[in-house]
Backbone atoms as SQL, in Angstrom:
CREATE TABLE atoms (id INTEGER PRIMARY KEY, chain TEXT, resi INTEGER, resn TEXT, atom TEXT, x REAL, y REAL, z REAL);
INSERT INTO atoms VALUES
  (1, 'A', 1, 'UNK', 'N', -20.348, -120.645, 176.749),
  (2, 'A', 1, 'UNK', 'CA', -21.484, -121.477, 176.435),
  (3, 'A', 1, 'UNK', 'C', -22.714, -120.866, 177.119),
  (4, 'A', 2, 'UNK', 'N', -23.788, -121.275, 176.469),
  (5, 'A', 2, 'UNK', 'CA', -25.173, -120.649, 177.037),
  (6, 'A', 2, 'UNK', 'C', -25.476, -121.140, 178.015),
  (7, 'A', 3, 'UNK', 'N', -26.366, -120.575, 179.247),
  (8, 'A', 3, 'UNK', 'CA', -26.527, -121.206, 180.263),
  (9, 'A', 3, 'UNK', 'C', -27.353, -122.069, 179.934),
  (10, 'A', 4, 'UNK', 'N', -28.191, -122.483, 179.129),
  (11, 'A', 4, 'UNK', 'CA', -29.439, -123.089, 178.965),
  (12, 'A', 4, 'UNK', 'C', -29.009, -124.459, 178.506),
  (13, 'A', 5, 'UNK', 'N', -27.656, -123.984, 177.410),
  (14, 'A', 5, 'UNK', 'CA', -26.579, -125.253, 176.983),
  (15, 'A', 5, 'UNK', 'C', -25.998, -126.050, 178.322),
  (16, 'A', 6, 'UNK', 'N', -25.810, -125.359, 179.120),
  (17, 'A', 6, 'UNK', 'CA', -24.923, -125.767, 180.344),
  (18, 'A', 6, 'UNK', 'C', -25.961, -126.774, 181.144),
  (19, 'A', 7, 'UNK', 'N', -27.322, -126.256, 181.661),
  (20, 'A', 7, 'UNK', 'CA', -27.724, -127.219, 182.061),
  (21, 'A', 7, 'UNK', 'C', -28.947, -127.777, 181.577),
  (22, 'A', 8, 'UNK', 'N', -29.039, -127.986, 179.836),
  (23, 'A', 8, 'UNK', 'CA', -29.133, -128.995, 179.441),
  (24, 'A', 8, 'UNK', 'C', -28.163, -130.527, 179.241),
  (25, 'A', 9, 'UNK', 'N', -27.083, -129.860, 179.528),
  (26, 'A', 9, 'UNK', 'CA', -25.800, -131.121, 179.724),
  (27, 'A', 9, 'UNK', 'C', -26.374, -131.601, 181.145),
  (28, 'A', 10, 'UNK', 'N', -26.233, -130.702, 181.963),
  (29, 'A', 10, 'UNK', 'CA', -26.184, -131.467, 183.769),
  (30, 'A', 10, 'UNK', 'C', -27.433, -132.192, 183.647),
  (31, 'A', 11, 'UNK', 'N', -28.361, -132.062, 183.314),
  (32, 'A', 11, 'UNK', 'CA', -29.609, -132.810, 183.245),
  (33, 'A', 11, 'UNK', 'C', -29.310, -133.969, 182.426),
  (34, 'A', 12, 'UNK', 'N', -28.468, -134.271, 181.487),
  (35, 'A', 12, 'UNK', 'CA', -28.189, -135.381, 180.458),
  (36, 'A', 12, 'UNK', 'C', -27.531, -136.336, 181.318),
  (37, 'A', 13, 'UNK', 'N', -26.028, -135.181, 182.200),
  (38, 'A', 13, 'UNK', 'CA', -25.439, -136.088, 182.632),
  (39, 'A', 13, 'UNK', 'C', -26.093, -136.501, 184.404),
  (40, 'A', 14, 'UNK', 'N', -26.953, -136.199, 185.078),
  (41, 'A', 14, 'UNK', 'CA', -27.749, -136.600, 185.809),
  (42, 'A', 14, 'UNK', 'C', -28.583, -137.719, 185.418),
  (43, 'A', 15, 'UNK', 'N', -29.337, -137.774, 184.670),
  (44, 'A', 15, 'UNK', 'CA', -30.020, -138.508, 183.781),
  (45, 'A', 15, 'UNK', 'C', -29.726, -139.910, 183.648),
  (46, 'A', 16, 'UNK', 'N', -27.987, -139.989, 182.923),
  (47, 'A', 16, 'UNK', 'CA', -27.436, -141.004, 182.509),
  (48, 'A', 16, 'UNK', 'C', -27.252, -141.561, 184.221),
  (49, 'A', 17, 'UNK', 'N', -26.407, -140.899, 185.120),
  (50, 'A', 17, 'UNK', 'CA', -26.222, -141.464, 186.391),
  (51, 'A', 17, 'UNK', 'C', -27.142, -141.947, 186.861),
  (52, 'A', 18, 'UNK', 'N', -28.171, -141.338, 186.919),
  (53, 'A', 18, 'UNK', 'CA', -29.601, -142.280, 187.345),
  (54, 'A', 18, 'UNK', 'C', -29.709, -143.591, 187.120),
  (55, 'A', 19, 'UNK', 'N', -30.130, -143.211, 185.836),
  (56, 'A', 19, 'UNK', 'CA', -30.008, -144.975, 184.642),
  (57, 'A', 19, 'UNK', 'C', -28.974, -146.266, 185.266),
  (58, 'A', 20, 'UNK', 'N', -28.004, -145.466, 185.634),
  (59, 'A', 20, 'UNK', 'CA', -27.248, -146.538, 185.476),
  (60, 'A', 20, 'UNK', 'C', -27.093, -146.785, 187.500),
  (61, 'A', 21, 'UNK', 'N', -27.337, -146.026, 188.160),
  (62, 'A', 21, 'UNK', 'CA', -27.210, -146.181, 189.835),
  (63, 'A', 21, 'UNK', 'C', -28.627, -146.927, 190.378),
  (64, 'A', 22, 'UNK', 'N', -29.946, -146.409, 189.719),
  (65, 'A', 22, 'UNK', 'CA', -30.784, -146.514, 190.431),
  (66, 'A', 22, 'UNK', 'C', -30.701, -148.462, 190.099),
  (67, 'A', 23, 'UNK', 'N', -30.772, -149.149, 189.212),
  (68, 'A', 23, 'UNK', 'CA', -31.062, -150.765, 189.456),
  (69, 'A', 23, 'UNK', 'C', -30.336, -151.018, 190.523),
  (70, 'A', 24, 'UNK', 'N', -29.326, -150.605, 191.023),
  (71, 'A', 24, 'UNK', 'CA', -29.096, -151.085, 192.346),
  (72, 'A', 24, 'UNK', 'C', -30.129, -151.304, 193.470),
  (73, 'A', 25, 'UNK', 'N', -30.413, -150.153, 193.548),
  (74, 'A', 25, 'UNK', 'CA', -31.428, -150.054, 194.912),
  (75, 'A', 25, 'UNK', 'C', -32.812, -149.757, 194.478),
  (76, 'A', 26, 'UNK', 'N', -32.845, -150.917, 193.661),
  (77, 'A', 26, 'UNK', 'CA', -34.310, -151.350, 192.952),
  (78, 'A', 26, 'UNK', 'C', -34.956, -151.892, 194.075),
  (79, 'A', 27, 'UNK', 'N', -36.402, -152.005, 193.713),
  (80, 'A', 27, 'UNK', 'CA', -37.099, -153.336, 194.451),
  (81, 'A', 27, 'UNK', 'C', -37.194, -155.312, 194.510),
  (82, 'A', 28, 'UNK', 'N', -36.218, -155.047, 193.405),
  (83, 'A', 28, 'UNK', 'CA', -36.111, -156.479, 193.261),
  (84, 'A', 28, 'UNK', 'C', -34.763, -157.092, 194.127),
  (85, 'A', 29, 'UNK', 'N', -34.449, -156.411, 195.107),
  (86, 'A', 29, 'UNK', 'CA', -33.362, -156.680, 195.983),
  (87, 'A', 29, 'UNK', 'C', -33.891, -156.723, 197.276),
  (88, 'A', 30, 'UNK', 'N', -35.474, -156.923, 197.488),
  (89, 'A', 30, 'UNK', 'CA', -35.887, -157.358, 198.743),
  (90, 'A', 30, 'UNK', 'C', -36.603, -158.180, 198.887),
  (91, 'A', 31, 'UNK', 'N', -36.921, -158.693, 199.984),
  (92, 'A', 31, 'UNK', 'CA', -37.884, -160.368, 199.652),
  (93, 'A', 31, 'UNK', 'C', -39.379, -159.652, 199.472),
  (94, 'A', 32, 'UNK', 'N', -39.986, -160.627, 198.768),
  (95, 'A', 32, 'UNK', 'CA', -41.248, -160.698, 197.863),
  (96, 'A', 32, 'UNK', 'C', -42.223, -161.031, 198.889),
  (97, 'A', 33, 'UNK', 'N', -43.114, -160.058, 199.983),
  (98, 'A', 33, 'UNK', 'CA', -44.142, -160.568, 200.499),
  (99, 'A', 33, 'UNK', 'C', -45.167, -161.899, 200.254),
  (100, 'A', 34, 'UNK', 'N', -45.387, -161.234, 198.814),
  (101, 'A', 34, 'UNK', 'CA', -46.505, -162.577, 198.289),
  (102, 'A', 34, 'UNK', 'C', -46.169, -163.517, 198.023),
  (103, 'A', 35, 'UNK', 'N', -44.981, -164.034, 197.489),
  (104, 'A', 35, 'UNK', 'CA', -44.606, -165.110, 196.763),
  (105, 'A', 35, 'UNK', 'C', -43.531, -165.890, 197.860),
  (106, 'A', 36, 'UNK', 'N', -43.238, -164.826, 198.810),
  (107, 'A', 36, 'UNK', 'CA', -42.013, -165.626, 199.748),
  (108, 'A', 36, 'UNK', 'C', -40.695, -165.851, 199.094),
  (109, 'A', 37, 'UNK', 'N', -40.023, -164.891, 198.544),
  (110, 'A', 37, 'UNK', 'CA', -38.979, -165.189, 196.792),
  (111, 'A', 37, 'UNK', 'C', -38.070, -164.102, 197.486),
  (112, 'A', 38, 'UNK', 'N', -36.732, -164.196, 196.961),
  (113, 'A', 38, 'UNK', 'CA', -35.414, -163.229, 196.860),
  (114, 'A', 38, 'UNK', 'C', -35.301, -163.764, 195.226),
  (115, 'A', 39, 'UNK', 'N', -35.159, -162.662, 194.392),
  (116, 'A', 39, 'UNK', 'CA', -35.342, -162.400, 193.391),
  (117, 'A', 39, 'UNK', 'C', -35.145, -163.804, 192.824),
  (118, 'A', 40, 'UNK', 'N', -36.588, -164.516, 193.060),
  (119, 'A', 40, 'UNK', 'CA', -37.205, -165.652, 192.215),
  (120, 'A', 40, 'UNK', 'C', -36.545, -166.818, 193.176),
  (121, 'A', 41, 'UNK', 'N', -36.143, -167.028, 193.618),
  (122, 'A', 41, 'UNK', 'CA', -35.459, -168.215, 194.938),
  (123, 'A', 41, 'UNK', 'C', -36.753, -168.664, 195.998),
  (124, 'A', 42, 'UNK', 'N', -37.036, -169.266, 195.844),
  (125, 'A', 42, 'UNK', 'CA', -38.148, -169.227, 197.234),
  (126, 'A', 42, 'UNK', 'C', -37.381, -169.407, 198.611),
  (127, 'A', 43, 'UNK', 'N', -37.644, -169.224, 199.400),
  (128, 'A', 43, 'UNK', 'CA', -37.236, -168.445, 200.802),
  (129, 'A', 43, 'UNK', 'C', -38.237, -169.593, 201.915),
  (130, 'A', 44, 'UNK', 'N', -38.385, -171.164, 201.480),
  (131, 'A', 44, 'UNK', 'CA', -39.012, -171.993, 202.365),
  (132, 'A', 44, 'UNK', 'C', -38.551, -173.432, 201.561),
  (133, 'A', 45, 'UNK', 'N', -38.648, -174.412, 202.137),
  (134, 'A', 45, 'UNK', 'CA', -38.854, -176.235, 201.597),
  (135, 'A', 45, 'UNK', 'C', -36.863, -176.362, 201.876),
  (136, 'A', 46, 'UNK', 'N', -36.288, -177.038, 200.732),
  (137, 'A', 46, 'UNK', 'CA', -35.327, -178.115, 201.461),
  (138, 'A', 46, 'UNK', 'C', -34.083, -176.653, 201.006),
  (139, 'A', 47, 'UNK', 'N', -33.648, -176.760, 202.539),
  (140, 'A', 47, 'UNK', 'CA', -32.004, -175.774, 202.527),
  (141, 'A', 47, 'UNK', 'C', -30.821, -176.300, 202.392),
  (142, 'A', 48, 'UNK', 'N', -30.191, -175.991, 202.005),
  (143, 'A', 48, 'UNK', 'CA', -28.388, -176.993, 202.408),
  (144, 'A', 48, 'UNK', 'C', -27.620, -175.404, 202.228),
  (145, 'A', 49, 'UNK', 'N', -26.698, -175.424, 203.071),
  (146, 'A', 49, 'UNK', 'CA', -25.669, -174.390, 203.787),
  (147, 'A', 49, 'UNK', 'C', -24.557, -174.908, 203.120),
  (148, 'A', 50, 'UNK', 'N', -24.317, -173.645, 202.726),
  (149, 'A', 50, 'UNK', 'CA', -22.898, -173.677, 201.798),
  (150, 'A', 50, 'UNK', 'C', -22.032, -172.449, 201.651),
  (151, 'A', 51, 'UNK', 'N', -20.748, -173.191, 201.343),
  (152, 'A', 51, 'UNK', 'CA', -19.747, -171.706, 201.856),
  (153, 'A', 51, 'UNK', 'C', -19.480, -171.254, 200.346),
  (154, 'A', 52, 'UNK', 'N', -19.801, -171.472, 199.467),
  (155, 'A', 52, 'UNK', 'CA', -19.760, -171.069, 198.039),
  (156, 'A', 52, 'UNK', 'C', -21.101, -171.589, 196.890),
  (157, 'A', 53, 'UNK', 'N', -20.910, -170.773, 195.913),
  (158, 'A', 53, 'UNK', 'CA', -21.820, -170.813, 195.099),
  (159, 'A', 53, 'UNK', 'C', -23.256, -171.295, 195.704),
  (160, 'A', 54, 'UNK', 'N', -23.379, -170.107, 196.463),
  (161, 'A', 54, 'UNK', 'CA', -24.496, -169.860, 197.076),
  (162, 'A', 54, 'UNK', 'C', -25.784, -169.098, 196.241),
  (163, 'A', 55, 'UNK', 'N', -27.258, -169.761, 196.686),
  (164, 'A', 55, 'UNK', 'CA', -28.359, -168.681, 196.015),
  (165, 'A', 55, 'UNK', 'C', -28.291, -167.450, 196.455),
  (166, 'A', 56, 'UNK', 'N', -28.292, -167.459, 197.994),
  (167, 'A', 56, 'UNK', 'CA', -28.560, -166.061, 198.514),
  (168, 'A', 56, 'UNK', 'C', -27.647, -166.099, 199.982),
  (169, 'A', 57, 'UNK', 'N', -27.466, -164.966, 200.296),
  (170, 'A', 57, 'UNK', 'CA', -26.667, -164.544, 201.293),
  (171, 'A', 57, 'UNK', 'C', -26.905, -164.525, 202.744),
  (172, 'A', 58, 'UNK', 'N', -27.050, -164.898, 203.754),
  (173, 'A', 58, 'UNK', 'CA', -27.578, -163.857, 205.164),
  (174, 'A', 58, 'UNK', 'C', -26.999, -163.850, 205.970),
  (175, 'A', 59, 'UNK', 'N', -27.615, -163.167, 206.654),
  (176, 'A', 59, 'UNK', 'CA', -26.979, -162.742, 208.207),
  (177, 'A', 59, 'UNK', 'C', -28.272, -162.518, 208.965),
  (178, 'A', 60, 'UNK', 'N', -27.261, -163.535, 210.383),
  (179, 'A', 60, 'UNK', 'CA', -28.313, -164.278, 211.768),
  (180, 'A', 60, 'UNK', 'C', -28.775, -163.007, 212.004),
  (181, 'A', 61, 'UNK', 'N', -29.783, -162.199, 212.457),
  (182, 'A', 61, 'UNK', 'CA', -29.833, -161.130, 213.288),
  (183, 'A', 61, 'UNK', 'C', -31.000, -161.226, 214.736),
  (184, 'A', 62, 'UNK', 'N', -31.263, -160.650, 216.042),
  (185, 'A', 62, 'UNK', 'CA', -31.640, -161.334, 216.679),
  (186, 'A', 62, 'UNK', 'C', -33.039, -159.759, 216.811),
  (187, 'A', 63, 'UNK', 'N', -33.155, -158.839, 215.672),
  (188, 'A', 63, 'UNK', 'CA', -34.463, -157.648, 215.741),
  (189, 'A', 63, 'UNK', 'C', -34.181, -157.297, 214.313),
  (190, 'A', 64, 'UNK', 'N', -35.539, -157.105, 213.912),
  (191, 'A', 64, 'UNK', 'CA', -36.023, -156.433, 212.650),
  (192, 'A', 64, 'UNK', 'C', -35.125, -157.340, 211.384),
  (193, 'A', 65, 'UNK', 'N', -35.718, -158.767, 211.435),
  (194, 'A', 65, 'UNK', 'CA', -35.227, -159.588, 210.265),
  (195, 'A', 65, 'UNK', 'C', -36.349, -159.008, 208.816),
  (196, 'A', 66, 'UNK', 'N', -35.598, -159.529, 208.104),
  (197, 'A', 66, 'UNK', 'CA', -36.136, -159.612, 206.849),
  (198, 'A', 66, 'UNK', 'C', -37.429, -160.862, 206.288),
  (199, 'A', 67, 'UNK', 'N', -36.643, -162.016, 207.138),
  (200, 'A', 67, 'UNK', 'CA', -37.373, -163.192, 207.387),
  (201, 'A', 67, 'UNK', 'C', -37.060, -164.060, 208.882),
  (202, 'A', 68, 'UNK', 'N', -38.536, -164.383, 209.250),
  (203, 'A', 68, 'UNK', 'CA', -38.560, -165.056, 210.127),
  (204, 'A', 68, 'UNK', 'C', -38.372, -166.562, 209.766),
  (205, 'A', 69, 'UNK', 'N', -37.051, -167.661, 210.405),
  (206, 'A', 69, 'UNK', 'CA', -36.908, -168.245, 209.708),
  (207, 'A', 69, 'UNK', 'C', -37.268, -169.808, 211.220),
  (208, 'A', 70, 'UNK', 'N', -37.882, -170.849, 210.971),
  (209, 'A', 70, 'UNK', 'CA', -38.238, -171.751, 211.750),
  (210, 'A', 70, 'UNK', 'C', -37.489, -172.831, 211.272),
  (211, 'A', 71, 'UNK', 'N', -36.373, -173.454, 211.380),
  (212, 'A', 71, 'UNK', 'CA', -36.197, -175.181, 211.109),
  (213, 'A', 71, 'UNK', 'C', -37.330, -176.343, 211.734),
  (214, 'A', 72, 'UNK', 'N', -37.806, -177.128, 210.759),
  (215, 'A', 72, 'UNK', 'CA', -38.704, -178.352, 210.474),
  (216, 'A', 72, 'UNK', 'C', -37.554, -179.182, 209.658),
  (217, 'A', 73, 'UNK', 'N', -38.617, -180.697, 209.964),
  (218, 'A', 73, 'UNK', 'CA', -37.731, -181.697, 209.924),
  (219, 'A', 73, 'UNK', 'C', -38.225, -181.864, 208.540),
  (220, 'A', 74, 'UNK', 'N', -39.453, -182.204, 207.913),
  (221, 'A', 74, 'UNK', 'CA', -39.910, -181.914, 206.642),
  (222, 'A', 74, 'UNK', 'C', -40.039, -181.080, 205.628),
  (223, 'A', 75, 'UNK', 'N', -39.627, -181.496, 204.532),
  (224, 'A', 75, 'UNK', 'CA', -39.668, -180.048, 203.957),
  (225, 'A', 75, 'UNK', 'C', -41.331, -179.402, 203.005),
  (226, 'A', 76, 'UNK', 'N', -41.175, -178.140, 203.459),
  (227, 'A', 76, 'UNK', 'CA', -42.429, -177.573, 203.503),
  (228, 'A', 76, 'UNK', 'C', -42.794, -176.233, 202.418),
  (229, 'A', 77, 'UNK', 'N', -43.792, -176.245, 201.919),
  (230, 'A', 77, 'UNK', 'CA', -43.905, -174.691, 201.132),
  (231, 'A', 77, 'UNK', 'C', -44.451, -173.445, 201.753),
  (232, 'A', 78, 'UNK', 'N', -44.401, -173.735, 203.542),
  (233, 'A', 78, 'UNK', 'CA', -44.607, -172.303, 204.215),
  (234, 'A', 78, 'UNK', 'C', -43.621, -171.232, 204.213),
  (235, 'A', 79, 'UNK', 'N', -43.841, -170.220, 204.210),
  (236, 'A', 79, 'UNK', 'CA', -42.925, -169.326, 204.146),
  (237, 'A', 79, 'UNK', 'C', -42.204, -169.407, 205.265),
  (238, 'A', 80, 'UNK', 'N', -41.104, -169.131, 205.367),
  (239, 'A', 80, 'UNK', 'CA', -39.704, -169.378, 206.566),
  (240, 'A', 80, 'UNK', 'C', -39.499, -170.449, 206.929),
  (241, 'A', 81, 'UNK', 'N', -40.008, -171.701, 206.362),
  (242, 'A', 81, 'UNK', 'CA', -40.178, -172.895, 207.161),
  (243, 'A', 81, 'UNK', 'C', -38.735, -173.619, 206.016),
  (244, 'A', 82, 'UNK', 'N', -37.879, -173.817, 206.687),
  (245, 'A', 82, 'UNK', 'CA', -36.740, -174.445, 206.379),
  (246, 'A', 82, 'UNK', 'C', -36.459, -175.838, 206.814),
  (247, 'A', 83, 'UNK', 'N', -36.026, -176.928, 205.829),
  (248, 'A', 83, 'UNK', 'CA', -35.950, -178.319, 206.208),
  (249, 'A', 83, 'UNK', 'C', -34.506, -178.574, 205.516),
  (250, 'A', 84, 'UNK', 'N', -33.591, -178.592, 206.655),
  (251, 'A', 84, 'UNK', 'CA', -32.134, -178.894, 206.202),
  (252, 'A', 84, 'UNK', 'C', -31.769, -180.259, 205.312),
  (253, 'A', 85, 'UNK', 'N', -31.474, -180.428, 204.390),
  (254, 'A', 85, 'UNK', 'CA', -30.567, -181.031, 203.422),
  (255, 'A', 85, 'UNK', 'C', -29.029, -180.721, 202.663),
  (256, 'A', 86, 'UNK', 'N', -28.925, -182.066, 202.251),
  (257, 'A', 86, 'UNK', 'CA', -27.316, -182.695, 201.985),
  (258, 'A', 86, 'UNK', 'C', -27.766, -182.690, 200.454),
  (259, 'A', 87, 'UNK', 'N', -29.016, -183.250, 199.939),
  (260, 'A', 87, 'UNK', 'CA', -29.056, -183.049, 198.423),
  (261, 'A', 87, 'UNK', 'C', -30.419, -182.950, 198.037),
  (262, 'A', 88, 'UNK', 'N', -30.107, -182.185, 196.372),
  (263, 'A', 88, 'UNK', 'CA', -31.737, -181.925, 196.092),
  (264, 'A', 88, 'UNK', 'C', -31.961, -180.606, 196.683),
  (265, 'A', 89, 'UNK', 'N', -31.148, -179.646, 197.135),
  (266, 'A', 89, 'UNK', 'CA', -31.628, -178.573, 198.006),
  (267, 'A', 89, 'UNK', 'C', -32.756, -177.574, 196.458),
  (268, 'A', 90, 'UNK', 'N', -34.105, -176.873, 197.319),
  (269, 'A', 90, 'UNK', 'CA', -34.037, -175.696, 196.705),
  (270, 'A', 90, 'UNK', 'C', -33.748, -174.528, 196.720),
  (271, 'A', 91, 'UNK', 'N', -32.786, -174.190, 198.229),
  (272, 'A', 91, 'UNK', 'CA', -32.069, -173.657, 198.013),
  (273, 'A', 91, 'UNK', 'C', -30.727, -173.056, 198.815),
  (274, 'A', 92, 'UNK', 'N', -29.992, -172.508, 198.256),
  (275, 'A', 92, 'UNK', 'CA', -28.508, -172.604, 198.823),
  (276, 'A', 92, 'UNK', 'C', -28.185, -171.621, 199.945),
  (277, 'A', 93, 'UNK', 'N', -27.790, -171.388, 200.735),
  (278, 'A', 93, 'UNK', 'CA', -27.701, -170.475, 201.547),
  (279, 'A', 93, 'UNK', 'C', -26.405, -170.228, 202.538),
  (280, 'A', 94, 'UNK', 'N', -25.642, -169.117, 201.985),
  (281, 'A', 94, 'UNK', 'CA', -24.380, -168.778, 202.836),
  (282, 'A', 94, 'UNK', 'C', -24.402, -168.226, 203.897),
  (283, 'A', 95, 'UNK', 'N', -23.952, -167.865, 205.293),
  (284, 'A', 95, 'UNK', 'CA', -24.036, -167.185, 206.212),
  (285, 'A', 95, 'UNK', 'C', -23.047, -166.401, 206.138),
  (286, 'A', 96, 'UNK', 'N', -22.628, -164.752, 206.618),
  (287, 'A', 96, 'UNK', 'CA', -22.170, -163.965, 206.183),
  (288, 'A', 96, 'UNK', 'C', -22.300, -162.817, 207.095),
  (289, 'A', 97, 'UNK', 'N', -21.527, -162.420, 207.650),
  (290, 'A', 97, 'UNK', 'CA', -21.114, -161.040, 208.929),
  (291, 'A', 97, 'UNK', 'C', -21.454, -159.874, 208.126),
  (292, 'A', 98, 'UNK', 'N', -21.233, -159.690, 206.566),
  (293, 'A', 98, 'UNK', 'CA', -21.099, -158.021, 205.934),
  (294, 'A', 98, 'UNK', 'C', -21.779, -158.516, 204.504),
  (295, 'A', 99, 'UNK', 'N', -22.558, -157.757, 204.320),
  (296, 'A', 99, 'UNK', 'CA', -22.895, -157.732, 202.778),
  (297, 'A', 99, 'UNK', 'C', -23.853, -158.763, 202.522),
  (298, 'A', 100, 'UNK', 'N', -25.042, -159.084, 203.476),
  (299, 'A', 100, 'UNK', 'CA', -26.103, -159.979, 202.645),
  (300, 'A', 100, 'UNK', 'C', -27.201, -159.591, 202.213),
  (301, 'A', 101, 'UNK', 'N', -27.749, -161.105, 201.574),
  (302, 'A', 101, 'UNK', 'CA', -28.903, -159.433, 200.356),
  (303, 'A', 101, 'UNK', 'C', -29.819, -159.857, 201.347),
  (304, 'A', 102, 'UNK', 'N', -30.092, -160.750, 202.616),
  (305, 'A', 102, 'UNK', 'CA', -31.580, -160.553, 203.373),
  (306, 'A', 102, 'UNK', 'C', -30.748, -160.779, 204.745),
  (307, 'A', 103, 'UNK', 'N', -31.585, -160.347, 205.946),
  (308, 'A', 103, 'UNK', 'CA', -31.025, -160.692, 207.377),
  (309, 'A', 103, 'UNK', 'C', -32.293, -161.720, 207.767),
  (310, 'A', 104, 'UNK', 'N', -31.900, -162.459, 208.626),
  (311, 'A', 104, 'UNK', 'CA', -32.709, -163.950, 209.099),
  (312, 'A', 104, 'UNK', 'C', -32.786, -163.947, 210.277),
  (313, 'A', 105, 'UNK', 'N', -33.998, -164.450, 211.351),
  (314, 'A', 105, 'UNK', 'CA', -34.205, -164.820, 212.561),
  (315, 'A', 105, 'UNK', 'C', -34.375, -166.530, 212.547),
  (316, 'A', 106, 'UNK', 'N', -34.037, -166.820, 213.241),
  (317, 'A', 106, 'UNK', 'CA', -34.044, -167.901, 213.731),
  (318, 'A', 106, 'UNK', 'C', -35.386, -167.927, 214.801),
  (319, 'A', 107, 'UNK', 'N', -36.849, -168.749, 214.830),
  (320, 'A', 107, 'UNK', 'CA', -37.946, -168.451, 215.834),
  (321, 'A', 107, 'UNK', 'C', -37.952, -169.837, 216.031),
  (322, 'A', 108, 'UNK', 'N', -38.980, -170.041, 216.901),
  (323, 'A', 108, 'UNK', 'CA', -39.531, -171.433, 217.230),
  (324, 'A', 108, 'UNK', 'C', -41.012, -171.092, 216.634),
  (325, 'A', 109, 'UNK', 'N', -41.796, -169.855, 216.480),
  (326, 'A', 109, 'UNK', 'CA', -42.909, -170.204, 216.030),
  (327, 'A', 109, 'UNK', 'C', -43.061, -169.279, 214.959),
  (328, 'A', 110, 'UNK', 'N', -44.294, -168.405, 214.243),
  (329, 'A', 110, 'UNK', 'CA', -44.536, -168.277, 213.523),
  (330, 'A', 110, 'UNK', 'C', -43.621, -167.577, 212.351),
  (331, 'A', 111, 'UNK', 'N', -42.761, -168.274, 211.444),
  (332, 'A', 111, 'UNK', 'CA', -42.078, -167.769, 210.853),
  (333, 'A', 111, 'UNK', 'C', -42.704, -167.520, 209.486),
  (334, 'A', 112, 'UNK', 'N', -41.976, -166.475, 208.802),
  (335, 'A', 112, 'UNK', 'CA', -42.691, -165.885, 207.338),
  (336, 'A', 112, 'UNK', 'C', -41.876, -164.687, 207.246),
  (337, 'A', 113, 'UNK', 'N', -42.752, -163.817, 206.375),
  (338, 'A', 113, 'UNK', 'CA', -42.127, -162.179, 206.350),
  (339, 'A', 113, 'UNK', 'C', -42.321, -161.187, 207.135);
């Protein structure tokens, strides 16, 4: 085969691998500065903790969170500002040692991104 044949294939089949690897480690797999969002979830107002069929994933970490996260007793539309609930949550949240899509601090004051 011609060389030119040869790596016009490797470029096809590079190509295709791309296509199909890169949505992984897209940008829509990190939280949303402006909007305060994990892909469309908002990331503040009423939480409830759950060990299944969860929105989003995390893990406690105690340097270089993803979000700074504050518990309030009200629920609020600041960013990180979390107000625990039993129902009505907006949104769900598992805790998790391996594999979450954001890591979380726990602060007493200014929480956000």
């Amino acid at each position: 085969m011609k060389l030119w044949l040869k790596f016009a294939v490797f470029c096809g089949i590079l190509l295709l691998t791309l296509s199909v690897v890169m949505p992984v480690f897209s940008a829509s797999n990190v939280v949303n500065r402006f909007t305060c969002s994990y892909q469309g979830k908002p990331l503040y107002g009423r939480v409830k903790f759950v060990e299944s069929f969860q929105d989003i994933k995390v893990k406690v970490v105690t340097t270089s969170p993803d979000l700074r996260v504050k518990m309030v007793t009200n629920p609020t539309s600041r960013c990180g500002e979390w107000a625990i609930v039993e129902f009505l949550p907006t949104l769900k949240v598992q805790f998790v040692e391996t594999l979450p899509d954001i890591e979380i601090q726990f602060v007493e004051d200014n929480p956000g991104v």
